[in-house]
N, C-alpha and C positions, 0 to 999 in steps of 0.2 A: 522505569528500568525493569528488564524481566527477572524471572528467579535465579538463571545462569549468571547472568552478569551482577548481578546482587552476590551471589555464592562465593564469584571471582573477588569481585571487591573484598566482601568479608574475610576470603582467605587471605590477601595481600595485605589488611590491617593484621592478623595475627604472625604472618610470616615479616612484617617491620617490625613490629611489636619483637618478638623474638632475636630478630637480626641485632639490632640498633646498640643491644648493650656490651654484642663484641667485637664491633669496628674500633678500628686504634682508633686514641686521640690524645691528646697532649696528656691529660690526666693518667690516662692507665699506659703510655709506654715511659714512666719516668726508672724505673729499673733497667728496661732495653737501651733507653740512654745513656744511662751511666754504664753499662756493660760498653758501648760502642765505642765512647770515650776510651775506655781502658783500652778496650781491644786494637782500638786505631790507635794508640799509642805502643804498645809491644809490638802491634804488628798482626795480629792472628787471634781468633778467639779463643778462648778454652771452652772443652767438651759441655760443661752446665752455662755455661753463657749461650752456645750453639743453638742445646736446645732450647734455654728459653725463648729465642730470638726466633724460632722456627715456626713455636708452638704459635707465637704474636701472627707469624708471618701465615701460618697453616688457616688461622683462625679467618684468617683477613681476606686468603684466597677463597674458602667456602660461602663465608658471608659474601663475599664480590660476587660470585658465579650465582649465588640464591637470591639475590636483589636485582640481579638483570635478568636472572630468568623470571622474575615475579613480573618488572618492569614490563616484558616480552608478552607474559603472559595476558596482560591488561590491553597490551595493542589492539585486538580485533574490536574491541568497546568503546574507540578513543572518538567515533562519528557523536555518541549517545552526548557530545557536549554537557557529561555529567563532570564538576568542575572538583568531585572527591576524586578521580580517577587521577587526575592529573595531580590532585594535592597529593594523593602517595603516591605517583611514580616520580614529578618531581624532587620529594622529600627523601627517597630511596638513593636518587640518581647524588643529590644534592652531601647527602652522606658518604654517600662513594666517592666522590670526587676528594671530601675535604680528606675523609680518612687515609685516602689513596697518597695527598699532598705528601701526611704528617709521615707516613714510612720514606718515600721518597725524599723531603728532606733528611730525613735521619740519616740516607745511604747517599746523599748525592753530595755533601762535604765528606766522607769515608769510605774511601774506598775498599777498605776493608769490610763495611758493612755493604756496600755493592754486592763487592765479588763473593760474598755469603747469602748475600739471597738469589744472587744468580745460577747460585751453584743447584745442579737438577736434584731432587732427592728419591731414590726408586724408592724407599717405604709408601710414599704417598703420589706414583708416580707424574711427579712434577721434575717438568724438563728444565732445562740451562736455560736462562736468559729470561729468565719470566718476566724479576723487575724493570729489567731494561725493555720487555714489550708493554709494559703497561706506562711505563712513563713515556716512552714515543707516544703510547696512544692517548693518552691526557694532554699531551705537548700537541698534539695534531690539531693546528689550523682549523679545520673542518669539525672536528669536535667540539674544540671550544668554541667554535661561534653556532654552535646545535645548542651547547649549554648554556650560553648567552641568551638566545633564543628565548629559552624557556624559562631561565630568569627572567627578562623581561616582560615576559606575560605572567609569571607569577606577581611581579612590581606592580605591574597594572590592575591585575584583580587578587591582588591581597586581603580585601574586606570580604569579596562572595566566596572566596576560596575559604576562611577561615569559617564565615559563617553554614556554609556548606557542611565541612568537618565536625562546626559543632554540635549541629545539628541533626550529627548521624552518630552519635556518642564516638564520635574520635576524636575528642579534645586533645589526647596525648599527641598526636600526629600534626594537629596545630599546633601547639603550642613547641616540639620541636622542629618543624619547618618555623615558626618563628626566631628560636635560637639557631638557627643554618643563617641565618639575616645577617649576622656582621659581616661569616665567611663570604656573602655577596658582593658586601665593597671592596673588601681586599680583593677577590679574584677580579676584577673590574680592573684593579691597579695593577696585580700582577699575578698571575695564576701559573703557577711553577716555575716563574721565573722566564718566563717566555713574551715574548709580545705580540700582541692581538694583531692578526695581519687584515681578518677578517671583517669588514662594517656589520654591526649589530643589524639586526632584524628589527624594523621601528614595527611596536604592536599597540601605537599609539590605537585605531582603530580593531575596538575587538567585535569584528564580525565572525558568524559561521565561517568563513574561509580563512582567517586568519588563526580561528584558535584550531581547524583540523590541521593547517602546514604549521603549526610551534608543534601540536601534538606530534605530527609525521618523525617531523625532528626529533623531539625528545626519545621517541620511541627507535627511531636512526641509530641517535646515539647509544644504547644496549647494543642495537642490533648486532655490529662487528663484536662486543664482548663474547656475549652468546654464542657469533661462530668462533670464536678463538677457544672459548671453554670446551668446544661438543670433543668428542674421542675419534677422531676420521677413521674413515675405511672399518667399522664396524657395524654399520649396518648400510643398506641404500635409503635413499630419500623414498620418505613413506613409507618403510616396510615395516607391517606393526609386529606389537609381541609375539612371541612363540607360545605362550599360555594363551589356548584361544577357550572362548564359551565352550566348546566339546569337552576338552580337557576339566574344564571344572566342575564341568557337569559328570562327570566319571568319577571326581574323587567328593565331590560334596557328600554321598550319604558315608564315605568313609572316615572322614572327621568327627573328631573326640573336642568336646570343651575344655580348654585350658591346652590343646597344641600350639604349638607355639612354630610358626611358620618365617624361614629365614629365608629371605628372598634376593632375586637379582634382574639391575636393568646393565645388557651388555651395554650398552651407549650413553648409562648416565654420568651426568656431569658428577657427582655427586662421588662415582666410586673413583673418581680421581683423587680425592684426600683420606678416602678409608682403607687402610691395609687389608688384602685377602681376595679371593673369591667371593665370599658371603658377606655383603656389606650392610647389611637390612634384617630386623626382625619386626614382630607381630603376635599377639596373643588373639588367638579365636574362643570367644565366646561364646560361639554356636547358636541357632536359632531357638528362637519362644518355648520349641514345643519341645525340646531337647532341653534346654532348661528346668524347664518343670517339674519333667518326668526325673530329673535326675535332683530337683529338692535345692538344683542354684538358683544365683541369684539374681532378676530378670532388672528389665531397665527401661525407660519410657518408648527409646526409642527400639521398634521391637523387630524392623526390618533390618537393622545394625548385625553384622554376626563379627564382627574384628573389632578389637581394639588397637589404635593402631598410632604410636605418636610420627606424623612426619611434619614436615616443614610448617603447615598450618597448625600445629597444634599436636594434642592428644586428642582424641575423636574415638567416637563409634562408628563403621565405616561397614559399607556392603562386602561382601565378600570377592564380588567382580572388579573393585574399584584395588585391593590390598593383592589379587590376583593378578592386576593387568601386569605381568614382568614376563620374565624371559627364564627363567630357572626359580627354583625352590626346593627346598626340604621340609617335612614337617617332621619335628622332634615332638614328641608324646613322652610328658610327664609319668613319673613311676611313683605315684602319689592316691592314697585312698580320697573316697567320693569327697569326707568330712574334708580332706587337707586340701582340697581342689575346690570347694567352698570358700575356706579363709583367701585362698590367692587370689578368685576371682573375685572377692571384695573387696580386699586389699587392693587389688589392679583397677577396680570400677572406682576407686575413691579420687585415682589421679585424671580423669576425663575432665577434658575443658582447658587443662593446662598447656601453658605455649611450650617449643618445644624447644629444647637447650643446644643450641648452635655451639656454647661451650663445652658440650661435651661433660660438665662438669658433677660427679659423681654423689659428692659431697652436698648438693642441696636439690630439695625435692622441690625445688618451687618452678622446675621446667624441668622438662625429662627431654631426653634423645630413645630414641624408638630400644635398644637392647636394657635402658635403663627400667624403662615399664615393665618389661619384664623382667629384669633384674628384683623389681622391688615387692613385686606380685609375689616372687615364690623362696626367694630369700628366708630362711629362717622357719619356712615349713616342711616339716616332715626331716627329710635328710637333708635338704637342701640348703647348703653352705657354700657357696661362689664366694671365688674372691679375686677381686679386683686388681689388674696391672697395670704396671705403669707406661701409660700410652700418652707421647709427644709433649714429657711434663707432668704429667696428669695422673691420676688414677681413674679406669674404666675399665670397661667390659665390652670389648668387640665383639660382633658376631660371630665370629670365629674361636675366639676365644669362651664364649657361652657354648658353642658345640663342641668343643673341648672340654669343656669341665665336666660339662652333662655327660659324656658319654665315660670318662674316665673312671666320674667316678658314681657310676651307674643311675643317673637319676632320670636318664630319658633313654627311650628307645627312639630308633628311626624310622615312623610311621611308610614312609615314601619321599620321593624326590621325583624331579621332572629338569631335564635340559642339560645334564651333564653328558650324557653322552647318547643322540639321541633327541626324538622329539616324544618318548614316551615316557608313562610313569610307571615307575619300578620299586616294589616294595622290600621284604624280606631283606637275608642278607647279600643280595645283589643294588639294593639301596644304602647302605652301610659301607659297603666296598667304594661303590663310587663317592659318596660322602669322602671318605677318608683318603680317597685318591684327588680331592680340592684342597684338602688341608697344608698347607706350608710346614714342614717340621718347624 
C-alpha cells in the first residue's frame, strides 16, 4: 500500500475513533426516551426537552455526514484488495445504520417525536423533513441489499478481516465490528421494520471480482448520503478554493506565531450544523526558523507550521493543507513574547488527540478545533473567554472566539481574504468586513 492510501487509512481509524462515541444507541438516548414518552403523552414537547432531543439529533446528523464522507473518501483505494479498508468502512457503515434504526424507532411509534425532528432548524441550517429522508433511505430496497452485500462478505472473511485489523494496532475497530455482530441477525430478520424484497448477494466465492462489486456496493451505499449532505448550487463540479498557492504566498512572510486563523469552506458539509459565517479555527505555529529567533517552542515535526484539530485528530499540519478554503481571517493575539510561550506549550501538549464530534467543553481528552485554541490562551495574560451555551452545551464557536477577542481587546485583526472580493485586506478595512459577517 503507498504512503497516500496508508495516510487515508490512518486518518479514517482516527476519524471512527472520534465518531463512535456519539452515535445514539440504546444506552446514551434513555433520557430522550423518557422526555418522548412524556411528550407523546401531553401532546408537544417543552423548550429543555426540545433542546435536549436536538442536541441527540444535531450530534447524529454531524457524525452521519463524517462517516460517509470518510466511507466516500476510502473509495478510490477499494481495487488495493486491502481487507482493513473494508473493516472500517464497513464498521462505519454498520454503525450508521444500527444508530440511524435506534432514533427512528424512537420517532416512528410518536408522532410527536416525528414531527420534532422533521421540523427544519435555521440555527443549524437543517431543512424539514430530514428524519423522514433518511428513514425512506434506510427502508430503500436497494440499499439494504448493498448493506446485505457487505455483510455477507464481512460473514465470510470475518477471521482475515479481524486478523488484518489486529495486525495494524486497530484492535479497537475489531473488536467493535465484532460487537455490530448481533445487530447482523436482527437486521436479517427485520431491519426497520421493512421486508427484504431484494435476493442477497451469494459471496460464497471470494474472488478479486467478487470482493471489488461487494466493495462497489458498500461504497454505493454512502454514495446518495454524501449527495444528499453536500450544499447545491454553491459551487460548480470541480471548481476548487478561492485561497490559491499566490495568495498564500503573499501573506506567509506576514504571519506572527500564535495567530490564530478562522477559516471557511463555502460548500462544506460541515458548516451545515455550525452557526455563523466563521465555522473553523486554527493556531499557527510558525516555521523552525521564526521559532527560534523568537526563544518558542520548536517540535519534531519541523515542516508543520498549524496546529490544527479537524476531523482526524489534533495534528501539526502544513500551512497549504489548513489554507486550502475559501475565506479566512487571521486574529493576532495582544499578548507578550513570555505569554505567547506558555500558550504555544500549553497548545503543543494537546497534539495527537482525537477530535470531539461532542463538541464537548468540559473534557480535554478530545478537542474540537476552537477548543485548542480555547485552551492554549485561556488564563494567559488577559485572556478570559467564557464559554456559551450552544445546543445544550457549553462552548465556544468561532464566532463567538471573534467576539470576545475583539470586545474585549485581546486580538487585533491581522487580515482577511474572500469576504468581499478575491483579495487580502488588512487594516481597518479588514475589521470592517470582519464585523459586517458577524450575526448581532
Amino acid at each position: 500500500m503507498d504512503r497516500l492510501s496508508e495516510d487515508v487509512l490512518q486518518s479514517s481509524c482516527h476519524i471512527l475513533r472520534g465518531v463512535q462515541i456519539t452515535l445514539p444507541s440504546r444506552k446514551n438516548l434513555e433520557i430522550e426516551i423518557q422526555d418522548a414518552d412524556r411528550a407523546q403523552a401531553r401532546g408537544y414537547y417543552l423548550p429543555d426537552e426540545d433542546e435536549c432531543l436536538r442536541e441527540t439529533y444535531l450530534r447524529y446528523l454531524s457524525g452521519r455526514s463524517v462517516l460517509w464522507q470518510m466511507i466516500d473518501e476510502l473509495s478510490p483505494f477499494l481495487k488495493s484488495k486491502d481487507l482493513r479498508i473494508f473493516g472500517l468502512a464497513f464498521c462505519a457503515a454498520s454503525m450508521l445504520m444500527r444508530s440511524s434504526s435506534y432514533l427512528i424507532g424512537l420517532a416512528r411509534e410518536r408522532p410527536v417525536v416525528l414531527a420534532k425532528l422533521d421540523e427544519a432548524e435555521p440555527r443549524y441550517q437543517i431543512p424539514r423533513k430530514t428524519l423522514t429522508k433518511i428513514y425512506r433511505y434506510l427502508s430503500s430496497p436497494r440499499n439494504r441489499w448493498r448493506y446485505r452485500q457487505a455483510r455477507n462478505f464481512y460473514e465470510h472473511t470475518r477471521t482475515q478481516i479481524d486478523e488484518a485489523l489486529q495486525n495494524s494496532d486497530m484492535q479497537d475497530i475489531a473488536a467493535w465490528l465484532a460487537k455490530e455482530e448481533p445487530y447482523f441477525d436482527q437486521s436479517k430478520r427485520n431491519l426497520l421494520g421493512a421486508i427484504l424484497t431484494y435476493r442477497a448477494y451469494s459471496m460464497s466465492r471470494r474472488t478479486s471480482s467478487g470482493y471489488t462489486k461487494v466493495m462497489f456496493h458498500l461504497f454505493r451505499l454512502s454514495g446518495s448520503a454524501i449527495a444528499e449532505m453536500k450544499q447545491p448550487f454553491i459551487k460548480t463540479e470541480g471548481q476548487g478554493k478561492r485561497v490559491t498557492a499566490e495568495i498564500i504566498e503573499e501573506i506567509r512572510s506576514k504571519l506572527r506565531p500564535g495567530d490564530i486563523f478562522i477559516t471557511r469552506h463555502d460548500d462544506a458539509m460541515s458548516n451545515l450544523f455550525l452557526p455563523g459565517f466563521w465555522p473553523h479555527a486554527a493556531l499557527y505555529i510558525g516555521p523552525l526558523s521564526n521559532r527560534d529567533d523568537l526563544g518558542l517552542p520548536t517540535h519534531r515535526d519541523h515542516s508543520a507550521d498549524v496546529l490544527e484539530a479537524k476531523k482526524d485528530g489534533v495534528k501539526l499540519r502544513e500551512l497549504e493543507e489548513t489554507l486550502s478554503v475559501d475565506s479566512f481571517v487571521i486574529l493576532r493575539p495582544k499578548i507578550s513574547t513570555a505569554e505567547l510561550d506558555q500558550a504555544l506549550e500549553k497548545a503543543l501538549t494537546h497534539e495527537g488527540k482525537h477530535y470531539d464530534f461532542a463538541f464537548d467543553f468540559r473534557k480535554a481528552e478530545r478537542l474540537c478545533c476552537t477548543e485548542l485554541v480555547y485552551r492554549a490562551f485561556h488564563g494567559i495574560g488577559q485572556w478570559n473567554l467564557k464559554l456559551i451555551k450552544q445546543s445544550g452545551h457549553f462552548a465556544l464557536p468561532a464566532e463567538e472566539l471573534i467576539r470576545q477577542g475583539m470586545q474585549k481587546g485581546l486580538v487585533d485583526v491581522a487580515m482577511i481574504f474572500g469576504v468581499d472580493g478575491d483579495t487580502v485586506e488588512i487594516g481597518k478595512k479588514a475589521q470592517d468586513l470582519l464585523l459586517s459577517t458577524l450575526k448581532d
